[in-house]
PyMOL commands that place a pseudoatom at each C-alpha (Angstrom):
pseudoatom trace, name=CA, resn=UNK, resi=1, chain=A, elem=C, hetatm=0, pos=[-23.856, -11.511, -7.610]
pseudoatom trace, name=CA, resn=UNK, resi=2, chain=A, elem=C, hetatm=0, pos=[-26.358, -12.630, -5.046]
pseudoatom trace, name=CA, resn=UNK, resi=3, chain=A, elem=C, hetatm=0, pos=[-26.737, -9.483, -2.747]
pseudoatom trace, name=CA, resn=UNK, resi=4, chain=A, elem=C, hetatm=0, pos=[-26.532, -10.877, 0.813]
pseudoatom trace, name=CA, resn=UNK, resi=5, chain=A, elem=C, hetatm=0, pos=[-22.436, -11.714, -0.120]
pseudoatom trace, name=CA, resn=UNK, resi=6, chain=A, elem=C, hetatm=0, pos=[-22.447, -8.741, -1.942]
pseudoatom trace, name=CA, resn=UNK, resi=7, chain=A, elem=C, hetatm=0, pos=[-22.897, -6.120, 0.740]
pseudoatom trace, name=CA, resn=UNK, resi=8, chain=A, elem=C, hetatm=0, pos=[-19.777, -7.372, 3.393]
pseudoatom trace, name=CA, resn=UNK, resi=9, chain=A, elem=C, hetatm=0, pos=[-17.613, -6.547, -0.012]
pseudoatom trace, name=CA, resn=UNK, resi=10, chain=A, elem=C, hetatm=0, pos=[-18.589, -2.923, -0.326]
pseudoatom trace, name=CA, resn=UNK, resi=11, chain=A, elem=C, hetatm=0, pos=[-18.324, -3.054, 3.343]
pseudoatom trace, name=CA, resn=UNK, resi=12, chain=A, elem=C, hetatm=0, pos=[-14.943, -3.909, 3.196]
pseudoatom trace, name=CA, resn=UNK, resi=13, chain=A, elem=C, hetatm=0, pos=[-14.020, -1.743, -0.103]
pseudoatom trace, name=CA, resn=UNK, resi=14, chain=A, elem=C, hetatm=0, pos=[-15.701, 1.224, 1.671]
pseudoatom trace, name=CA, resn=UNK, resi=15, chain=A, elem=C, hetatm=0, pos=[-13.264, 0.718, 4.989]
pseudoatom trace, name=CA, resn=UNK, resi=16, chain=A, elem=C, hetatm=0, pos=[-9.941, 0.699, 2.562]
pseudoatom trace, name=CA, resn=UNK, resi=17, chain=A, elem=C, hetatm=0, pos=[-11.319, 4.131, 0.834]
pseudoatom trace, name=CA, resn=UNK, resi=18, chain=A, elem=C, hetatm=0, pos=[-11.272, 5.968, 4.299]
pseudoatom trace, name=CA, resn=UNK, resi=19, chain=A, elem=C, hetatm=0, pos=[-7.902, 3.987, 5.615]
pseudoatom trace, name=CA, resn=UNK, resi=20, chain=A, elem=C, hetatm=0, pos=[-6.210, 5.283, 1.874]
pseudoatom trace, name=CA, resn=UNK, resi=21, chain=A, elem=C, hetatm=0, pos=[-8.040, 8.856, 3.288]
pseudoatom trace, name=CA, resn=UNK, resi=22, chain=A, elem=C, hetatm=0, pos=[-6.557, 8.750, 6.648]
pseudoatom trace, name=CA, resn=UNK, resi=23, chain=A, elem=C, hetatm=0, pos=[-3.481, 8.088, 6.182]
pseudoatom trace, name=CA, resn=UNK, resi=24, chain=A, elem=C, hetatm=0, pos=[-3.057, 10.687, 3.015]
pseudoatom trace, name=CA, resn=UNK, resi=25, chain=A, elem=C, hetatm=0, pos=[-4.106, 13.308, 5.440]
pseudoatom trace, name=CA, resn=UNK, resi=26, chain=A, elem=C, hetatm=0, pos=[-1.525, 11.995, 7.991]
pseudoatom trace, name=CA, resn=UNK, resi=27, chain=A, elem=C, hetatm=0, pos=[1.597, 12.259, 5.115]
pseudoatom trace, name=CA, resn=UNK, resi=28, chain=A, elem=C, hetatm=0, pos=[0.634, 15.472, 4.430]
pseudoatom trace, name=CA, resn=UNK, resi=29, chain=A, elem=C, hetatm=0, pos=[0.175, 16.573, 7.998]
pseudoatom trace, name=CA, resn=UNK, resi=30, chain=A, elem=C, hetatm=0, pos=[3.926, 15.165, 8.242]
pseudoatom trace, name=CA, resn=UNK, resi=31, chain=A, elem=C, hetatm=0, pos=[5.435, 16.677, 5.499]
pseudoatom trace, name=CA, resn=UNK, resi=32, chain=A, elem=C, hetatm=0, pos=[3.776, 20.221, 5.536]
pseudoatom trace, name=CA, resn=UNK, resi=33, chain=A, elem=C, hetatm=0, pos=[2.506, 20.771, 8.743]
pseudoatom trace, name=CA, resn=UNK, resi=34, chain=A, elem=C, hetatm=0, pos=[4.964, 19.555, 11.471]
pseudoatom trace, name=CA, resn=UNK, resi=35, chain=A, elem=C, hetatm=0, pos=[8.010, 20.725, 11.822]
pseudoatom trace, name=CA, resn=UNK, resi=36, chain=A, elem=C, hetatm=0, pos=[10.910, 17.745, 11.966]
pseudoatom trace, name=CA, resn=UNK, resi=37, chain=A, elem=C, hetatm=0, pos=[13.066, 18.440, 15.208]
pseudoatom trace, name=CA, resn=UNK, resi=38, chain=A, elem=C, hetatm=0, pos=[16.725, 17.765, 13.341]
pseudoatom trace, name=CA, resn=UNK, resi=39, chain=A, elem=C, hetatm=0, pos=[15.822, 19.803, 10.419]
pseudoatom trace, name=CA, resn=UNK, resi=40, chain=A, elem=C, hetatm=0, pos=[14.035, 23.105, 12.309]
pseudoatom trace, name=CA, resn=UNK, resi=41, chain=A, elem=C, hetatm=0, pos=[11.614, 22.869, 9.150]
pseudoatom trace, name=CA, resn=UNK, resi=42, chain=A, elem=C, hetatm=0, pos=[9.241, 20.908, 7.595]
pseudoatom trace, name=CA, resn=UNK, resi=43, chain=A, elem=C, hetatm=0, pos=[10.356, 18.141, 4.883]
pseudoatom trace, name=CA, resn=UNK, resi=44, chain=A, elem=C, hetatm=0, pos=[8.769, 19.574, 2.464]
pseudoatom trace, name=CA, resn=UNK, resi=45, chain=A, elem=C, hetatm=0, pos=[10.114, 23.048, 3.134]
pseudoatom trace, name=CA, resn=UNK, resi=46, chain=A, elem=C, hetatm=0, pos=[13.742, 20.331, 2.931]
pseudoatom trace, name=CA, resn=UNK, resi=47, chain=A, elem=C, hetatm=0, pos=[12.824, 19.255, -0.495]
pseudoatom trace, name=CA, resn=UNK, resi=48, chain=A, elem=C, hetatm=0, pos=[11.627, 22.573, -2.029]
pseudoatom trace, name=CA, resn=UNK, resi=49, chain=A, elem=C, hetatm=0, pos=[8.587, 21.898, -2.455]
pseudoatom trace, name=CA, resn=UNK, resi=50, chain=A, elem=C, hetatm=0, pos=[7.046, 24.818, -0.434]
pseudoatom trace, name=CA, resn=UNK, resi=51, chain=A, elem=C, hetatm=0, pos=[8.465, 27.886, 1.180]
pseudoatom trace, name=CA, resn=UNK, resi=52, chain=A, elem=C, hetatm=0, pos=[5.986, 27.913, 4.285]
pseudoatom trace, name=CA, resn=UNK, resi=53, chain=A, elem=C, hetatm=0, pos=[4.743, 25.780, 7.094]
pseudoatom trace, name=CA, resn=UNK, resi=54, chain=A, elem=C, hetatm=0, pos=[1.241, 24.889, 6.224]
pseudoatom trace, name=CA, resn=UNK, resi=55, chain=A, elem=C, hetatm=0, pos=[-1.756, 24.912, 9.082]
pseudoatom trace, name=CA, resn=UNK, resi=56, chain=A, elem=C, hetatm=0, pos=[-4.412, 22.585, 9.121]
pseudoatom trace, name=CA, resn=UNK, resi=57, chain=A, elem=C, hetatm=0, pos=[-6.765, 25.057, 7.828]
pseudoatom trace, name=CA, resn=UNK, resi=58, chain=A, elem=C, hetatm=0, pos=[-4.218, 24.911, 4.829]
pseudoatom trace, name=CA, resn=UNK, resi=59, chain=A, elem=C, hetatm=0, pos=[-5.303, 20.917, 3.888]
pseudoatom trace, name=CA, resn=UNK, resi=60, chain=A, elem=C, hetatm=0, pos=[-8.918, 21.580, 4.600]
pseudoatom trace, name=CA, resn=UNK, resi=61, chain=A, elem=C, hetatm=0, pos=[-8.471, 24.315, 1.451]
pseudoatom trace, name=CA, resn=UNK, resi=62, chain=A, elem=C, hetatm=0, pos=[-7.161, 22.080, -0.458]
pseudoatom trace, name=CA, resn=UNK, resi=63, chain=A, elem=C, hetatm=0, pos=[-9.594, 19.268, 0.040]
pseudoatom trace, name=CA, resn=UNK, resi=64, chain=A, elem=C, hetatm=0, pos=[-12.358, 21.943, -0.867]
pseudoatom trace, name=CA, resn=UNK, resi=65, chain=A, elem=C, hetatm=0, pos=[-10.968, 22.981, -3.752]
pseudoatom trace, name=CA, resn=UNK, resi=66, chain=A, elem=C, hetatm=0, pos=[-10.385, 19.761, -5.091]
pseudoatom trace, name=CA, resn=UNK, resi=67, chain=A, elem=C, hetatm=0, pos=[-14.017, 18.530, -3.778]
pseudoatom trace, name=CA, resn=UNK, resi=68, chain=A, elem=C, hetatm=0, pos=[-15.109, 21.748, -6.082]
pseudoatom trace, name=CA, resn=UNK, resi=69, chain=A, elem=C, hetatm=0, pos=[-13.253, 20.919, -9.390]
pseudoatom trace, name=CA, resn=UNK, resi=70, chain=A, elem=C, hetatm=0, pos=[-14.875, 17.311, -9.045]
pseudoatom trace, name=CA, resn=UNK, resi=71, chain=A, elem=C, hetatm=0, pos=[-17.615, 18.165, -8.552]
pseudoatom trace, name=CA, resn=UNK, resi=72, chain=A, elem=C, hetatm=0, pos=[-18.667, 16.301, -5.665]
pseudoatom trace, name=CA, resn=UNK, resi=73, chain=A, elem=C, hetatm=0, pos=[-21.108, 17.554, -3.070]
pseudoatom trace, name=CA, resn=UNK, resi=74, chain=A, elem=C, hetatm=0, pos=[-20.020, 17.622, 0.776]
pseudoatom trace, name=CA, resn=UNK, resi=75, chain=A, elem=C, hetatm=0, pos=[-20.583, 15.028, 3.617]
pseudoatom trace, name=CA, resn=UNK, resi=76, chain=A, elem=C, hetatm=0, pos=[-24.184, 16.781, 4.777]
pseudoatom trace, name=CA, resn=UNK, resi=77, chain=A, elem=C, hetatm=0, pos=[-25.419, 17.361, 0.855]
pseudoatom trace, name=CA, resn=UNK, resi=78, chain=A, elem=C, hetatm=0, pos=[-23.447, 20.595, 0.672]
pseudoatom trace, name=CA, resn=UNK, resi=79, chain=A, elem=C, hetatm=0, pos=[-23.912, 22.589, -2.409]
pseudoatom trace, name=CA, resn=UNK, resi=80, chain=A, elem=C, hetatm=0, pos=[-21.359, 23.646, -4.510]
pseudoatom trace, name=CA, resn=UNK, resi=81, chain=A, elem=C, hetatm=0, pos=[-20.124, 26.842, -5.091]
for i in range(1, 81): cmd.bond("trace and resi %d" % i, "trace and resi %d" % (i + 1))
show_as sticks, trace
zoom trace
């Protein structure tokens, strides 16, 4: 593919990778974090799924952890541990 109308593509494809990012975090913030004001708990403390409010700090774990099992370095060249 001739590369000048190949770049706005990636562009584009790069800008739908962080929206799909963005609004993963925001469902889990919602389900985990914040606690719904009917309920007094969390929805997914409602489903069963957990037995604890998570915190932020809570998400950022689990991003690492999965970032580690990949494989895949950090946003500043990070090296893995």
């Amino acid at each position: 593919m001739h590369a000048p109308l190949y770049a706005p593509y990636q562009r584009i494809f790069k800008k739908i990778e962080h929206h799909v990012a963005s609004i993963s975090l925001h469902f889990m913030y919602i389900n985990f974090v914040r606690i719904h004001q009917t309920l007094r708990i969390t929805p997914a403390m409602a489903a069963g799924v957990t037995d604890h409010v998570w915190e932020m700090a809570d998400i950022v774990a689990l991003l690492d952890d999965g970032k580690k099992q990949a494989g895949i370095a950090g946003r500043w060249n990070d090296p893995i541990k």
